[in-house]
Phi, psi and omega in degrees: 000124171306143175219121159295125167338119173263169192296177158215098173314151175235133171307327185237031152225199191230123199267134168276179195307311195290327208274308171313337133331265183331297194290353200242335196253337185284349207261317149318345188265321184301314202210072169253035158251013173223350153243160248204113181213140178238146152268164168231014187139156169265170173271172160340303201250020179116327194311147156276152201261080206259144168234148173240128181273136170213129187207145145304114166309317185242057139257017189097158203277155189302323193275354171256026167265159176270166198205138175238154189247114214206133167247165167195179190018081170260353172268152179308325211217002175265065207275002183255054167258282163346294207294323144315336181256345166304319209285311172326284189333326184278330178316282175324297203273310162266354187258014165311112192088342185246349160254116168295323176287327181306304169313314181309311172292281184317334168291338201223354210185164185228123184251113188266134153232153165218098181315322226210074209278331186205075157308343160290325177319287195312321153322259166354309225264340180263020163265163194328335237188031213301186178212144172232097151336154109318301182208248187279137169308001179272140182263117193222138030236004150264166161263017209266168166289150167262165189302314196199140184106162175291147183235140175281127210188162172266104155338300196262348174082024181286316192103001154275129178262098159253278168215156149266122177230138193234106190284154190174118165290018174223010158326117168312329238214153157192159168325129190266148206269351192250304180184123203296003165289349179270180199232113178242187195282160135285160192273134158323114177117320184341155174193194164025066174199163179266129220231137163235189185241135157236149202178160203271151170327121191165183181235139142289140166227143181059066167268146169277023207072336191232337167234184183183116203256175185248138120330121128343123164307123187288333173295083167252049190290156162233137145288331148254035158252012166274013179287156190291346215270103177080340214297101168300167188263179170308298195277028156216014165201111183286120168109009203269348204059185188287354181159170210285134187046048179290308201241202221269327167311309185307332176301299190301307173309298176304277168357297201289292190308305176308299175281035187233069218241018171262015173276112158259010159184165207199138161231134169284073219261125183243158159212149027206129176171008183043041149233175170251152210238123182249171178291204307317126164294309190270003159250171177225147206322316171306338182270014157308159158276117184281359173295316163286344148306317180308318201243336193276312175295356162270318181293354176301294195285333153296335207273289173335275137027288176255352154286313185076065071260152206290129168275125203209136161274107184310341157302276218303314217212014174224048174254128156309306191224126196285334174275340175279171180211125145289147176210187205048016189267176157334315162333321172330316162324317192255321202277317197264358198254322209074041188249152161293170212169143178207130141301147160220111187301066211288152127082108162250112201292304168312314170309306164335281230285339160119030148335076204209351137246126196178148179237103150029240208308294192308006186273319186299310182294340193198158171176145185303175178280320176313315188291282128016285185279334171314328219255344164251053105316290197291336181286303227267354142310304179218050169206003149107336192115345193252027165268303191221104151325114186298148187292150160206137213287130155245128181243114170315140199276346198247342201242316133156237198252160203238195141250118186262146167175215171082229204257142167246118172287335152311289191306318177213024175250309187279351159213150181283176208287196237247308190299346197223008185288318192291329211273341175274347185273307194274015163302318201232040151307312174302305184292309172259007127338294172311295190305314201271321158320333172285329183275134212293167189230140179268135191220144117332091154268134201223000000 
């Protein structure tokens, strides 16, 4: 086999759509007898939806290989979700003939990656001027502008969405007294002290001098409550779209799959909270089938193992409100195909920060003030000061003047800083390596 210079990617950024293209077709001009790139559909707004296929072609075609499946950034702004399946991908491609389990997959298996599930989101949220989406850029479940309120967006033209504090004596917020740059709750009862309002970054509209409500993102698509699995209307799953594969990425995605039915097994790469979320979103292990409860949780406790992060069930210990069941989701993979399947939460800020006791979603709602400080200990220790932004005087055109600053979240809660992108990417190469090895091959005795 002939080999080209393959490209070399960088880790410790974020590719806008056209460079990811290029880099995705370069890694093909390089290496076509082992890779492959398709659209597999367009997006809202037009993109093409790129899959790369990689099999030896001469062993045999890729859809009579047993096959594995890995996405990423179906969320808008869960851009080192990309960056994980770039990292497979390169993995795969240079270390072909020179890693024996590697050769071995490819040579014997077919590996599907679709770096970027939702290019329109990933746009928006990486442009000069960003905004951070949930998921797609079609405006749901109105067209209308809203009427009144804030919409979050960057202001000052840093290229960051961050926070505003606003001094107001009947403020919820106030200075943390160990160091006044964090913002901590006021106490119930609380009273003769200097109190602000705090809220994201953004303009009002029709403001009254006295409230200020946040607006709801007018794109208020989720893409993964558009899956066939379960799939609910909005008002009774936010973000689900008009009926089950309504919008178009979610189409492409399914489409693909169904028509692939030599895919036995999948991961979804997500950020943020650094574990893997194995199924059921809408049951709970008894209610499983246990043979498949049997094989996901060992293949789980590998995964866990060899990432150094925990595999948690999305019933029992990754539910937002103890009272919801997420439903539409990816889970579609395991519940309606029978393949395995995993979420992966990427990049836990709090642990970074040496963080370690806390259970994932409930840290968010509450946490001591020590937890805080641990954590701009670490910005201003190993972020440069830019994990949580110093406050700096703003004049607002609606609140007049303000202070912009606090935690940036893009950067580094929903991804990790820049310095540290490669090393969460290069957790699982190994781990679905294993998974694709596993899956049994129809073999021919003669």
């Amino acid at each position: 086999m002939t080999e080209r210079a393959l490209p070399t990617p960088r880790f410790d950024t974020f590719y806008r759509y056209d460079d990811l293209t290029k880099l995705l077709f370069a890694y093909v001009e390089a290496m076509p007898t082992l890779a492959a790139v398709q659209s597999m559909g367009k997006s809202y707004e037009g993109r093409d939806i790129w899959v790369v296929t990689l099999t030896n072609v001469a062993t045999g075609a890729a859809d009579d290989k047993p096959a594995f499946w890995a996405d990423g950034n179906i969320h808008a702004a869960e851009l080192t979700a990309s960056t994980a399946v770039l990292y497979f991908l390169n993995e795969l491609l240079t270390k072909y003939g020179r890693d024996a389990d590697i050769t071995r997959l490819l040579d014997t298996r077919t590996v599907y990656l679709c770096p970027r599930l939702n290019p329109d989101g990933a746009e928006l949220a990486l442009a000069d001027r960003p905004r951070h989406i949930r998921s797609s850029t079609r405006r749901y479940p109105y067209d209308e502008e809203p009427v009144e309120g804030l919409t979050a967006e960057d202001i000052d033209g840093d290229g960051r969405v961050l926070f505003m504090r606003v001094p107001d004596p009947h403020g919820t917020w106030k200075k943390c007294a160990q160091d006044p740059r964090l913002m901590v709750a006021r106490e119930p009862g609380e009273y003769a002290g200097e109190y602000y309002r705090l809220m994201p970054e953004g303009l009002i509209t029709h403001y009254d001098g006295l409230h200020v409500n946040l607006n709801r993102d007018v794109e208020g698509l989720d893409l993964n409550r558009n899956f066939p699995s379960g799939w609910r209307q909005e008002h009774e799953q936010t973000g689900a779209g008009d009926y089950p594969t309504s919008e178009p990425e979610v189409k492409a995605m399914v489409d693909f799959i169904v028509g692939h039915p030599n895919i036995g097994a999948a991961i979804s790469y997500h950020t943020h909270s650094g574990v893997i979320l194995r199924p059921m979103g809408t049951e709970s292990d008894d209610d499983m089938i246990p043979e498949d409860l049997w094989s996901i949780k060992r293949f789980s406790e590998i995964g866990a193992k060899t990432t150094g992060y925990p595999a948690i069930s999305i019933w029992h210990d990754f539910k937002y409100h103890p009272k919801d069941v997420i439903s539409g989701t990816q889970d579609w993979v395991y519940e309606h195909l029978g393949a395995l399947f995993w979420v992966v939460e990427i990049w836990a800020p709090n642990k970074e920060a040496g963080i370690t006791d806390y259970k994932w979603v409930d840290w968010y709602r509450e946490h001591p003030v020590e937890d805080d400080l641990k954590l701009i200990k670490w910005s201003d220790e190993h972020c440069g000061g830019q994990a949580h932004v110093a406050w700096k005087p703003f004049q607002h055109p609606q609140l007049g003047p303000v202070e912009i600053g606090g935690w940036d979240k893009m950067n580094y809660w929903r991804n990790p800083p820049p310095h540290l992108r490669e090393r969460e990417a290069a957790r699982f190469p190994k781990w679905m390596t294993t998974i694709a090895l596993s899956l049994p091959k129809l073999e021919l005795l003669r």
